[in-house]
KEMARTI-378734 format. One record per residue (C-alpha): residue in one letter; x, y, z; residue number from 1. Coordinates in Angstrom, 3 decimals. Each point is the difference from the previous one (the first is absolute). Example, Ala and Ser with C-alpha at 12.3 -4.5 7.8 and 13.67 -1.06 7.14 Angstrom:
<pts>
> a 12.300 -4.500 7.800 1 .
> s 1.370 3.440 -0.660 2 .
</pts>
This chain:
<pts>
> x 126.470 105.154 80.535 1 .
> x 1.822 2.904 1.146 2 .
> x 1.508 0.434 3.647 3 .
> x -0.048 3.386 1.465 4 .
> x 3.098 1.330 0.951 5 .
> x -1.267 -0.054 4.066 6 .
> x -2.812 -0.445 1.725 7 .
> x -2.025 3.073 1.331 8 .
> x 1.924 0.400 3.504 9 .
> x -2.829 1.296 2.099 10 .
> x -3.862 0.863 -0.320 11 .
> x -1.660 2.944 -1.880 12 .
> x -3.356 -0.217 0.618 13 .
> x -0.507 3.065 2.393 14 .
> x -3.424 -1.221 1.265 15 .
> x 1.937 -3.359 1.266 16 .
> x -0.770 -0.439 3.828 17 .
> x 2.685 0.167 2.707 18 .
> x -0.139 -1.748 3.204 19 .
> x 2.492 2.032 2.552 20 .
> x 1.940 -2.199 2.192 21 .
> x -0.568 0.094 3.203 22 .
> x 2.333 1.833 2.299 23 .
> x 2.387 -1.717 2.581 24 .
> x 3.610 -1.128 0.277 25 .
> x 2.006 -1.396 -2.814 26 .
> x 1.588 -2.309 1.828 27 .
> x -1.936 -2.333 2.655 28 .
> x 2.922 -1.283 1.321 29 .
> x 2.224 2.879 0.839 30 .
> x -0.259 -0.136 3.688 31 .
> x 1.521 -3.819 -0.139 32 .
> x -1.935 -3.220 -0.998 33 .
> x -1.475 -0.041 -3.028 34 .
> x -3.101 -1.995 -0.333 35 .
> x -0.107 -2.634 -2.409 36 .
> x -2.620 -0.999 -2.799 37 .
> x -0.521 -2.896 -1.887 38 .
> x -0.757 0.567 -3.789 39 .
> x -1.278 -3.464 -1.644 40 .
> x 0.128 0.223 -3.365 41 .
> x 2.488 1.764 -2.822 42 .
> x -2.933 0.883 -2.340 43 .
> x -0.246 4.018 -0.585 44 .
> x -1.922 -0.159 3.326 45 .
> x 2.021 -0.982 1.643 46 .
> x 2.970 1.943 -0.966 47 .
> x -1.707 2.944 0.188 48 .
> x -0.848 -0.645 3.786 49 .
> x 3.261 -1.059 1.101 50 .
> x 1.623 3.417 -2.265 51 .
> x -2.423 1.921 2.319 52 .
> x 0.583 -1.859 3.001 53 .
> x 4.303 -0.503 -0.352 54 .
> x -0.684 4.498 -1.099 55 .
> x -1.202 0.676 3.737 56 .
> x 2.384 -2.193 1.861 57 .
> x -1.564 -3.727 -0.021 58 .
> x 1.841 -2.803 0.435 59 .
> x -1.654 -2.118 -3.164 60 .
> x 0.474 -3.495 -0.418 61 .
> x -1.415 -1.025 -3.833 62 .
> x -1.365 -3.468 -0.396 63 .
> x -0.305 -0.627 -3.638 64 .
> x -1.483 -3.635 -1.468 65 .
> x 1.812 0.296 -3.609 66 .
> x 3.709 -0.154 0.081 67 .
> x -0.481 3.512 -1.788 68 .
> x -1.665 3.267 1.089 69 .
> x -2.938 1.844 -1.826 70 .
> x -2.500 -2.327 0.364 71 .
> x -2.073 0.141 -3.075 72 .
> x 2.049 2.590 -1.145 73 .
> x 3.077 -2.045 0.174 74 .
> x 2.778 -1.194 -2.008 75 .
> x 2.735 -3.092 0.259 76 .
> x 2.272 -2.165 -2.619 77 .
> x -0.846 -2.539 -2.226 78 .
> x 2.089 -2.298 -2.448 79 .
> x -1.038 -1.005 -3.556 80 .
> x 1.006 -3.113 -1.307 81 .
> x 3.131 1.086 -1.060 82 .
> x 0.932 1.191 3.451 83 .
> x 0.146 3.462 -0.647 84 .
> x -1.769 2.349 3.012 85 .
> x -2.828 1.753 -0.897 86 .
> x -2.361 2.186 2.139 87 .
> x -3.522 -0.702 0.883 88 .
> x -3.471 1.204 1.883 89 .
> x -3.102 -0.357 0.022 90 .
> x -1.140 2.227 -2.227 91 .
> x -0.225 3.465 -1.601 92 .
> x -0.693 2.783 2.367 93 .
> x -0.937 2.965 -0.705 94 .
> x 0.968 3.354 1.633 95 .
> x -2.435 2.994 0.285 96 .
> x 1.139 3.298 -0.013 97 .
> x -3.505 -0.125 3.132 98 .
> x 2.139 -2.545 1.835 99 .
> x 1.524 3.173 2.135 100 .
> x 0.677 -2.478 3.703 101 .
> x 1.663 -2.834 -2.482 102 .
> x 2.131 3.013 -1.406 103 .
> x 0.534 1.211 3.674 104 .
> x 1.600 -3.486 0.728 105 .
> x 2.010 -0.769 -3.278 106 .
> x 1.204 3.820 0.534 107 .
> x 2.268 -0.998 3.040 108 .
> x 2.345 -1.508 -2.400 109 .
> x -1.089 1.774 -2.992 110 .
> x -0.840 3.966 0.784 111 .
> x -0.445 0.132 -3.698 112 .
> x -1.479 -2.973 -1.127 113 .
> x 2.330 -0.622 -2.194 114 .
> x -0.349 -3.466 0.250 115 .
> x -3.482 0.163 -1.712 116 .
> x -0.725 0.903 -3.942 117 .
> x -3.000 0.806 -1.529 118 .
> x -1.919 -1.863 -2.733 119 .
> x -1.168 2.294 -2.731 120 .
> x -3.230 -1.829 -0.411 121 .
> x -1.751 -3.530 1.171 122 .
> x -2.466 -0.623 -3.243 123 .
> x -3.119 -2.269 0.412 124 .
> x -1.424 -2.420 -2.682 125 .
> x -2.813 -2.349 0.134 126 .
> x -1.262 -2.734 -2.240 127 .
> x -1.322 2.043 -2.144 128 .
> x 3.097 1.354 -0.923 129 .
> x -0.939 3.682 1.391 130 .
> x 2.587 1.579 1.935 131 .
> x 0.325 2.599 2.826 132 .
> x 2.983 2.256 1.179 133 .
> x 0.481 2.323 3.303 134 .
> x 2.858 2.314 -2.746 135 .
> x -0.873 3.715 -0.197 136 .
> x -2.601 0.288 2.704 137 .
> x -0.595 3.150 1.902 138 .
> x 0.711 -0.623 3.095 139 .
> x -2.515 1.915 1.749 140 .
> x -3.658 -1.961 1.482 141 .
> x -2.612 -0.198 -1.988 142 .
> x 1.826 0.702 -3.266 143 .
> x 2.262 -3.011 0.341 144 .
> x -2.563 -1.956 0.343 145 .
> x -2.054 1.667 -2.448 146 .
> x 2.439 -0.154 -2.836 147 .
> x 0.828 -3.353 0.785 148 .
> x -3.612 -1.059 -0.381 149 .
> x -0.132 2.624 -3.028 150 .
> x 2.611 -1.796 -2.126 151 .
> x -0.395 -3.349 0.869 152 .
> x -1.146 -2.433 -2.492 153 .
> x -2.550 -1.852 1.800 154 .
> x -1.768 3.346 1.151 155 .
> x -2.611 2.149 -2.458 156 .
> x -1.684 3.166 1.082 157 .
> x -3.234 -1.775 0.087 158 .
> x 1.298 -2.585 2.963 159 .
> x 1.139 2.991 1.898 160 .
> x -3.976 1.505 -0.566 161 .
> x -1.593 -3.278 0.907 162 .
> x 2.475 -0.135 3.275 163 .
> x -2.062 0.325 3.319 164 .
> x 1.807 3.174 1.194 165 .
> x -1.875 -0.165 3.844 166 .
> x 0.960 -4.105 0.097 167 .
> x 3.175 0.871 -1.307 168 .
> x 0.841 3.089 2.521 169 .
> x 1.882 -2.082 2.338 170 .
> x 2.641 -0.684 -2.370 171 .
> x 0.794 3.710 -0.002 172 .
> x -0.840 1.443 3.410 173 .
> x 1.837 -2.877 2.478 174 .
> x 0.206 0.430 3.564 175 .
> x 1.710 -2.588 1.853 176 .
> x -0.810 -1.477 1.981 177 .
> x -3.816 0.968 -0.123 178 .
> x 0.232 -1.497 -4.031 179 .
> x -0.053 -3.443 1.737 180 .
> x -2.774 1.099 2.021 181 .
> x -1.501 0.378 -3.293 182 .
> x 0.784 -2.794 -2.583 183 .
> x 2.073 -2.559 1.643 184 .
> x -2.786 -2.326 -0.045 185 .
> x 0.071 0.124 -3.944 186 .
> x 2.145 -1.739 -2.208 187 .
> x 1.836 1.827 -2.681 188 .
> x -2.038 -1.418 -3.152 189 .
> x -3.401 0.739 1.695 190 .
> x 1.144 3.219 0.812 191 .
> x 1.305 1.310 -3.621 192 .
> x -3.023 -1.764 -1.671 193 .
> x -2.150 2.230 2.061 194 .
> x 2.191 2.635 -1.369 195 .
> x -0.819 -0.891 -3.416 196 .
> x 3.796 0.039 -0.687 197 .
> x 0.562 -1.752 -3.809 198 .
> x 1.117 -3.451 0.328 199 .
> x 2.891 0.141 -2.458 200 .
> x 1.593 3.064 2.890 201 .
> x -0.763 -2.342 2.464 202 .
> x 1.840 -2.793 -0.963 203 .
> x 3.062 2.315 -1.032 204 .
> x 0.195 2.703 2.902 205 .
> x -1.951 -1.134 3.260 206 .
> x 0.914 -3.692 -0.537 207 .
> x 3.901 0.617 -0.654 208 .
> x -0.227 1.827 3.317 209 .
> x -1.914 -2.460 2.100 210 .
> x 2.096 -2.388 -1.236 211 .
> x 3.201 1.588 1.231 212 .
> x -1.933 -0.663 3.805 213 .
> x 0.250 -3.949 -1.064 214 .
> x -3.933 -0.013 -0.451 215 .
> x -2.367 -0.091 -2.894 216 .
> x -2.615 2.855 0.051 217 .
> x -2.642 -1.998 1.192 218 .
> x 1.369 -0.859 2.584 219 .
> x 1.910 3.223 1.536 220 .
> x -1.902 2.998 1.950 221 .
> x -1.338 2.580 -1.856 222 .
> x 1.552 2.348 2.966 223 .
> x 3.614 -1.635 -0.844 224 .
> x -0.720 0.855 -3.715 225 .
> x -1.121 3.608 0.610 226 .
> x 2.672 0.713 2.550 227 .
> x 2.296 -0.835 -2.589 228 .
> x -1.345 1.675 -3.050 229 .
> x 0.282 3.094 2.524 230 .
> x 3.711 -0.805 0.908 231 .
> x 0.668 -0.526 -3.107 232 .
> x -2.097 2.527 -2.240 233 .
> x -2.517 2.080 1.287 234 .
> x 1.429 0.914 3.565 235 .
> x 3.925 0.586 -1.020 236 .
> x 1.367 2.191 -2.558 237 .
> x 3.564 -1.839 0.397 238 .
> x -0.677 -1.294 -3.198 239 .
> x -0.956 -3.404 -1.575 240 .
> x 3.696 -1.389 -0.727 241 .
> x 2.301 -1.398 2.123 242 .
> x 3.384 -1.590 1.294 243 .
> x 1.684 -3.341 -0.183 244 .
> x 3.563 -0.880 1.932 245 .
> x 2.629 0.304 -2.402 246 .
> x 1.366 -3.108 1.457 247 .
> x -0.865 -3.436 1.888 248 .
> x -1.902 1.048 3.313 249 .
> x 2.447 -1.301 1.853 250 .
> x 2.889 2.211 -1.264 251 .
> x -1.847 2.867 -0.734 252 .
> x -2.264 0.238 3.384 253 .
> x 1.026 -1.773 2.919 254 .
> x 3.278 -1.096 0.022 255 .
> x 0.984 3.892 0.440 256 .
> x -2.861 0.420 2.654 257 .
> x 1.082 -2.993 1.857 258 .
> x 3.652 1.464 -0.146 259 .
> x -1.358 3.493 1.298 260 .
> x -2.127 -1.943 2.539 261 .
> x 3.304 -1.925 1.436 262 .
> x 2.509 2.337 -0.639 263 .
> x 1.673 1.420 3.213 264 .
> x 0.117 3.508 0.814 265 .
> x -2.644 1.062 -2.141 266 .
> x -1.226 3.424 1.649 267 .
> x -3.197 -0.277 -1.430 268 .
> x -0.821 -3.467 1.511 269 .
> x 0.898 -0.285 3.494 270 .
> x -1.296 -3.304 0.467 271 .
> x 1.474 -3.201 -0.988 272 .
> x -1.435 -2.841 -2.205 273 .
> x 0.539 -3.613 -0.765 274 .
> x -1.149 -1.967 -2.736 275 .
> x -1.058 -3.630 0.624 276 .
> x -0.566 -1.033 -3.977 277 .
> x -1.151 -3.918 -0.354 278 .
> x -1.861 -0.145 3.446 279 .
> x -3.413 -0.898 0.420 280 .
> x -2.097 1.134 3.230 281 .
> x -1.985 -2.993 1.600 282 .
> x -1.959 2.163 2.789 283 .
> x 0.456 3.051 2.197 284 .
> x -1.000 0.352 3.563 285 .
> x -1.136 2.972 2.166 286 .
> x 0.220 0.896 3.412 287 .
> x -1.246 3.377 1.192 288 .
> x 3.111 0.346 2.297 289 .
> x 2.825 -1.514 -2.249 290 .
> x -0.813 1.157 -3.291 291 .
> x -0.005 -3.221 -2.228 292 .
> x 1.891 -3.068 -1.214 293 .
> x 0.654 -0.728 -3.616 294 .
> x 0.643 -3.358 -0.672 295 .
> x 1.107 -1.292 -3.878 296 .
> x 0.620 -2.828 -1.487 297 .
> x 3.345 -0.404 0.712 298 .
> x -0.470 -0.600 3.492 299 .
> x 0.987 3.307 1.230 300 .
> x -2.025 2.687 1.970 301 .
> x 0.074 3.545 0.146 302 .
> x -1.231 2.521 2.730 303 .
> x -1.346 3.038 -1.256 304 .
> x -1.618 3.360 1.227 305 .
> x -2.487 0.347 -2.789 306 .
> x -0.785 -2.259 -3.364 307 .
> x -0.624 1.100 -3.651 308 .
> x -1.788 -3.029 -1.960 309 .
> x 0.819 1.338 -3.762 310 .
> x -0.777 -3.489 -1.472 311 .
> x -2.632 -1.544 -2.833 312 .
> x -3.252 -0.633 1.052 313 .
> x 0.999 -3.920 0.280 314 .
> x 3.136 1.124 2.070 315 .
> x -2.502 1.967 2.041 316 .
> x -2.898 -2.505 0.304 317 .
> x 2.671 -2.933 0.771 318 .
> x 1.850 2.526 2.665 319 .
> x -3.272 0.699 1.750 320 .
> x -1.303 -3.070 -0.056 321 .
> x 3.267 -1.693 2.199 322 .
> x -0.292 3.338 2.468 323 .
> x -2.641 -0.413 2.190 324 .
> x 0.996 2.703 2.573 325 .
> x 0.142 2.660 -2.800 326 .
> x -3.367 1.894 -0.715 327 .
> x -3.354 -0.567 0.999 328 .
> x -3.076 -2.165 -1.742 329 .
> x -1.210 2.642 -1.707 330 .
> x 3.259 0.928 -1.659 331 .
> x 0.980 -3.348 -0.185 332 .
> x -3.033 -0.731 -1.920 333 .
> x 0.542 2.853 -2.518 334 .
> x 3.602 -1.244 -0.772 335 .
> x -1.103 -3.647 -0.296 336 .
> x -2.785 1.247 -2.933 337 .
> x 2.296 1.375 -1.873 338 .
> x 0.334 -0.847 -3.334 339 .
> x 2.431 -0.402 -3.420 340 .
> x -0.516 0.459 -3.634 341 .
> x 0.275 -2.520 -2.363 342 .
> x 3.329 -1.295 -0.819 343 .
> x 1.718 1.554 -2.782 344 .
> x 3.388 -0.946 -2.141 345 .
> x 2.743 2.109 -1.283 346 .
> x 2.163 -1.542 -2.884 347 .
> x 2.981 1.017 -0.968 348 .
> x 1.998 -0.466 -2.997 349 .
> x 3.545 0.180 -1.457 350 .
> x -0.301 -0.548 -3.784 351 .
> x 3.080 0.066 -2.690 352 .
> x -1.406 2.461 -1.959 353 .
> x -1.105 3.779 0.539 354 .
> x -3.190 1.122 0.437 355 .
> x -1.012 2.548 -3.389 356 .
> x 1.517 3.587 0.993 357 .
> x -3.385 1.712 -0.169 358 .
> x -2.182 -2.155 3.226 359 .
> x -0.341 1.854 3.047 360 .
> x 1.858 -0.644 3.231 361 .
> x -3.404 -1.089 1.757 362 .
> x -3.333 -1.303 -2.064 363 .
> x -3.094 -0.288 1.689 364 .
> x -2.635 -2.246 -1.406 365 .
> x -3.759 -0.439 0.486 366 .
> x -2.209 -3.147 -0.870 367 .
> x 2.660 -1.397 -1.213 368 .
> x -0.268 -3.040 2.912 369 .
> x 2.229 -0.889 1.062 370 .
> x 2.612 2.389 -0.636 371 .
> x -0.392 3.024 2.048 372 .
> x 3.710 1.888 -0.876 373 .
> x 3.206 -0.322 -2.070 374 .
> x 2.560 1.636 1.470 375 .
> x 3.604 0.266 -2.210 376 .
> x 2.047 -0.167 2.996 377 .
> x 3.359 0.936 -1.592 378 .
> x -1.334 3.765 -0.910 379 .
> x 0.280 0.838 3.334 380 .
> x 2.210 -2.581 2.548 381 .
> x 3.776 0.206 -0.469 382 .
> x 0.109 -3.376 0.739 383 .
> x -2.335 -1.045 -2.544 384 .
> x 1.399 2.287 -2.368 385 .
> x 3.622 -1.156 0.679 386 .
> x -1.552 -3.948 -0.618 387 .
> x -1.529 1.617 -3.404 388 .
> x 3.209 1.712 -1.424 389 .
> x 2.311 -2.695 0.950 390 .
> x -2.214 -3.086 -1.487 391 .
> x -1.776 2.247 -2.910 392 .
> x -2.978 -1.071 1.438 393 .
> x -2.894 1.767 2.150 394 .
> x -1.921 -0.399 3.606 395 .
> x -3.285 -0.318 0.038 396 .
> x -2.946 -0.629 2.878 397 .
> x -3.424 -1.164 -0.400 398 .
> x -2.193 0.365 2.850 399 .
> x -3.685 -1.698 0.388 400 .
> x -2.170 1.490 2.642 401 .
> x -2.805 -1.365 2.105 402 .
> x 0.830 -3.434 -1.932 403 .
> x -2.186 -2.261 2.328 404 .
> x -0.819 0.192 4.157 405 .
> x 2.851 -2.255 0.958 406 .
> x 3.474 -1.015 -1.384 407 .
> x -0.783 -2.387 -3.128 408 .
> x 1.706 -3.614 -0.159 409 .
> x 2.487 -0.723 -2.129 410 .
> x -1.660 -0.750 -3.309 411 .
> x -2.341 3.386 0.475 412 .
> x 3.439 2.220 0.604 413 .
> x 1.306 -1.787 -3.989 414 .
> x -3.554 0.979 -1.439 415 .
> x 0.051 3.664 1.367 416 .
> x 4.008 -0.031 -0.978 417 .
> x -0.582 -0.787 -3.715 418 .
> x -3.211 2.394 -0.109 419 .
> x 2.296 2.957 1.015 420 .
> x 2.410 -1.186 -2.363 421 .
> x -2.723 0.326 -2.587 422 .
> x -1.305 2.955 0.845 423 .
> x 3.401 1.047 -0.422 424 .
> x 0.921 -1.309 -3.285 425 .
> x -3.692 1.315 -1.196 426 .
> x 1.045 3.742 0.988 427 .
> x 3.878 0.074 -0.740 428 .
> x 0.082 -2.643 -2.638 429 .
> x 4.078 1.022 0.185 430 .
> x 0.245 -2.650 3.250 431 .
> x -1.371 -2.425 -2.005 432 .
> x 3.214 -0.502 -1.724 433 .
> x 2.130 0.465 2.859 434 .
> x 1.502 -2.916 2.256 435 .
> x -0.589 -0.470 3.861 436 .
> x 3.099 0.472 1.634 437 .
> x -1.694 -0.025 3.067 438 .
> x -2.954 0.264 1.991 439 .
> x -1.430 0.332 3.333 440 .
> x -3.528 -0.134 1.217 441 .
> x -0.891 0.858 3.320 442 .
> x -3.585 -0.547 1.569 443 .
> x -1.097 1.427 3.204 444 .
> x -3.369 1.012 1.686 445 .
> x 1.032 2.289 2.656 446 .
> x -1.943 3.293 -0.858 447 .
> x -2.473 1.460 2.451 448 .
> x -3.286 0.104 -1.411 449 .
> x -2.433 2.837 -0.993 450 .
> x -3.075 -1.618 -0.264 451 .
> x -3.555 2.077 0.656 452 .
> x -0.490 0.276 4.137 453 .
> x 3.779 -0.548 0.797 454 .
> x 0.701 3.268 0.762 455 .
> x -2.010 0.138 3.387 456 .
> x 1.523 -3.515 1.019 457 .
> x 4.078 0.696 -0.724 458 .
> x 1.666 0.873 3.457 459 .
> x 1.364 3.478 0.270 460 .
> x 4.108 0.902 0.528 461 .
> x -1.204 0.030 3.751 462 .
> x -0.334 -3.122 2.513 463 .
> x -1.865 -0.837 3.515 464 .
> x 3.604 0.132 1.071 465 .
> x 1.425 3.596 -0.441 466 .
> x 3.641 -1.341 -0.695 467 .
> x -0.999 -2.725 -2.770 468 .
> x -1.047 1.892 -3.165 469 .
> x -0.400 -1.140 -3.305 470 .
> x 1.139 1.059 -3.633 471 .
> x -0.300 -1.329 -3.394 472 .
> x -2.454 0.843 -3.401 473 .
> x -2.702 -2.191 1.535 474 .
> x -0.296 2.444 2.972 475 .
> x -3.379 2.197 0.688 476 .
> x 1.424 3.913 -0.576 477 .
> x -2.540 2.475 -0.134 478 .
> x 2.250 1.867 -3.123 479 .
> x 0.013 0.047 -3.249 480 .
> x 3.126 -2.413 -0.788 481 .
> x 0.114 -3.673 -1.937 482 .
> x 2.179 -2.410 -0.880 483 .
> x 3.857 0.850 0.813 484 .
> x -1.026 3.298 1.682 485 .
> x -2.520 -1.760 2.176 486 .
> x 2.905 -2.085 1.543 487 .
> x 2.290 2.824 0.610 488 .
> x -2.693 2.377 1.229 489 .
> x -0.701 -2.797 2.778 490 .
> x 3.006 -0.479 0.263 491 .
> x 0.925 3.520 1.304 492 .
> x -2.986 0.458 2.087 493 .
> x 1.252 -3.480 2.034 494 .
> x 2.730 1.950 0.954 495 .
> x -1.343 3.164 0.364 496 .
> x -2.684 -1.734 2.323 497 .
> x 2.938 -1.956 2.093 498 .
> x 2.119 3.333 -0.244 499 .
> x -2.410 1.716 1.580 500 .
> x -0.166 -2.053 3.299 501 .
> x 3.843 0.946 0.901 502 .
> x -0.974 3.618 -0.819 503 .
> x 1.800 0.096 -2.910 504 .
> x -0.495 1.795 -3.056 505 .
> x -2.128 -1.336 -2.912 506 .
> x 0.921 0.084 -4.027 507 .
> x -2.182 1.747 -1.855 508 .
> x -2.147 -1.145 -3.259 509 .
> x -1.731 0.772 -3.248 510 .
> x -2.434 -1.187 -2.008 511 .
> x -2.361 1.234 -3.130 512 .
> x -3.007 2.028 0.990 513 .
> x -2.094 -1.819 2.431 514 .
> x -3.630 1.505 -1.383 515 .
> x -0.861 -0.173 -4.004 516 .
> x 1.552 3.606 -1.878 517 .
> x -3.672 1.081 -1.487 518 .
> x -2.305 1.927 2.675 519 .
> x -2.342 -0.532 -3.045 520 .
> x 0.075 -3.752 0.182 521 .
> x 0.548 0.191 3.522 522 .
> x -3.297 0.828 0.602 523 .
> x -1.636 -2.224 -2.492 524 .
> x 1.565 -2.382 2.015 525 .
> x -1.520 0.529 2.928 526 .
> x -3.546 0.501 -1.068 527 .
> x 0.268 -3.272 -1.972 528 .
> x -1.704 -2.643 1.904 529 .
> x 2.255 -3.256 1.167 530 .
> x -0.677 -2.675 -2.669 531 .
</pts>
């Protein structure tokens, strides 16, 4: 598949909605001390809080688990058999062109996202052979969606006649938060059957999507689904394609943020920071008159002003859980409830012989259990690609989603391993042939979940304590974000929040449309009575 020369450097859409920053100073700690935050976790989160915090004059100390930064999103070194260094993650990501406070954050090192390249296409198949693409859409709501439907193989005219228009009006006319008001106490399935949407689109549009949340259909919030199709489709007009880092994450994203976010002398960044990378926090304490105490597992504690938690929904629970003086029952309780997905693997191969010339970068698969993606990592990452060239040979990453509701043992993690590989071999017969130079499979179940009713329950960026503020994709924000944006949307609003309380100017933010396009559906919408 064809790379774009660059990715789109900033967003079209003029009906995308801007959030001023708030006025103030631009640097909190101009008159002498400068007070000091605590950022645990690396993830975008947390990045994204300590960029805003170190921007108006913080003193930010980052406390990072993983002896890497990026947190899902991240990137380190691994060695084949042979010895040679290769690069790995966790996983394809992929890069809206809606993702406008991620694009605020890589832009600090990047003004012109260079570092990013478009994919020309992401094609769907199913088991039925039938295949999707997003190549050639309008870009403008309701026709993308419209000629996406129109042209896909698994829609007729007839299923788009049967389809419930005043069950399926949410879909088109989102509000958030009120469409959690609304559906969140509907699962996905329930809610397209009542659509009447065709099975065969089902299985090949909506569940590709849920899936990318780490949750089957029937089990993820019809709210979560519809806030998404309006993200992504209906509510956006960004378009339907979008960008991958040209390289590993590490070298592409946050080695040059944390260089601009340690440099000295930067006149943009008047705080400091420090990275702690391969330290896990045990508990924090607070005191009303001394701030709080951060203690890790090293043995080691750290005084603070104020506290970002930016961590997984384990991290959080488990952090929490040893603070007793932080929160009260209430919140305390809401943390504790929250949940994960299932666990889900990513496998990635090196293989001795190239993939054919003609598969797509990124291959998205429905029913086709329990193979959710093929990615051919060596179209796109230079370090892949350098691996590929030098060995004649290709990268290439499986990943199974939603695989089971914990981590399997060891002879579950073979069976799904040689399924993928089947699945593989089934749909590019080519790899059949090939030899595996190489392999890594990671499993991990740290995902927030999406499940019907979880909205309501999630804890917002905002604690009892007004200096200990949270951040991360599993955080409650009434706006129309997901996924990577989610984390850096919180992740900006933390600061902002703690910004605020030293008078100090915020950072301001974007996101798609917060109401559905269509006045039209709009008001179907609201005469249509709650399910």
């Amino acid at each position: 598949m064809r790379l774009g020369a660059s990715a789109a450097r900033r967003g079209k859409d003029p009906r995308r909605v801007r959030y001023p920053a708030a006025a103030g100073h631009m640097d909190v700690g101009r008159g002498g001390r400068r007070p000091c935050a605590v950022v645990v976790g690396a993830g975008i989160a947390g990045l994204a809080a300590a960029t805003g915090l170190a921007e108006r004059g913080f003193h930010v100390e980052v406390i990072e688990r993983e002896r890497y930064l990026g947190g899902r999103v991240g990137g380190w070194t691994e060695h084949l058999p042979d010895r040679s260094a290769v690069g790995m993650n966790r996983g394809f990501h992929a890069f809206f062109a809606q993702y406008y406070n991620l694009r605020k954050l890589l832009a600090r090192t990047d003004p012109q996202l260079r570092r990013l390249r478009r994919l020309d296409d992401y094609p769907l198949i199913d088991a039925e052979g039938r295949r999707d693409t997003f190549r050639h859409l309008p870009s403008t709501p309701p026709w993308n969606a419209l000629a996406f439907a129109l042209r896909s193989p698994t829609f007729r005219l007839r299923d788009l006649i049967r389809m419930d228009p005043r069950a399926a009006a949410p879909l088109a006319a989102v509000s958030v938060p009120d469409i959690y008001h609304r559906i969140d106490h509907l699962d996905a399935e329930t809610f397209l059957r009542r659509v009447n949407f065709p099975d065969a689109a089902r299985h090949l549009a909506f569940e590709v999507f849920s899936r990318s949340f780490f949750v089957a259909p029937q089990h993820m919030s019809a709210a979560e689904l519809a806030t998404m199709f309006h993200i992504y489709f209906l509510g956006s007009s960004e378009g339907l394609l979008f960008d991958v880092a040209e390289d590993n994450f590490d070298v592409s994203l946050w080695a040059p943020l944390a260089d601009y976010l340690t440099a000295p002398g930067v006149p943009e960044r008047p705080g400091t920071v420090r990275f702690h990378a391969g330290v896990c926090v045990d508990r924090i304490d607070a005191a009303d008159t001394t701030g709080f105490r951060v203690a890790d597992d090293t043995g080691a504690e750290m005084k603070a002003d104020t506290v970002v938690l930016a961590v997984d929904v384990p991290g959080l629970r488990r952090i929490v859980a040893a603070s007793p003086t932080l929160g009260d029952a209430p919140w305390r309780s809401q943390v504790a409830q929250m949940a994960v997905a299932p666990s889900f693997a990513v496998h990635r191969l090196w293989l001795n012989q190239p993939v054919r010339a003609d598969r797509p970068s990124f291959l998205g698969t429905g029913n086709l259990d329990p193979l959710d993606n093929i990615s051919v990592v060596n179209r796109y990452e230079k370090q892949a690609a350098d691996w590929a060239r030098r060995n004649g040979g290709s990268v290439v990453e499986l990943h199974a989603y939603a695989v089971s509701d914990e981590i399997p043992r060891d002879a579950a993690r073979h069976a799904v391993r040689d399924r993928l590989l089947a699945r593989l071999y089934e749909i590019y017969p080519e790899t059949a042939e090939a030899r595996i130079v190489g392999e890594n499979m990671l499993w991990r179940q740290d995902c927030p979940r999406y499940a019907p009713g979880d909205f309501a329950r999630r804890p917002g960026v905002s604690t009892p304590h007004p200096r200990l503020v949270l951040a991360g994709d599993g955080i409650r924000v009434d706006l129309p974000v997901a996924l990577m944006e989610r984390a850096a949307t919180t992740g900006w609003i933390a600061a902002n929040t703690l910004v605020g309380q030293w008078a100090g100017a915020g950072h301001s933010l974007q996101t798609v449309p917060s109401h559905g396009r269509s006045a039209i559906l709009r008001t179907l919408a609201t005469r249509q009575r709650t399910p």
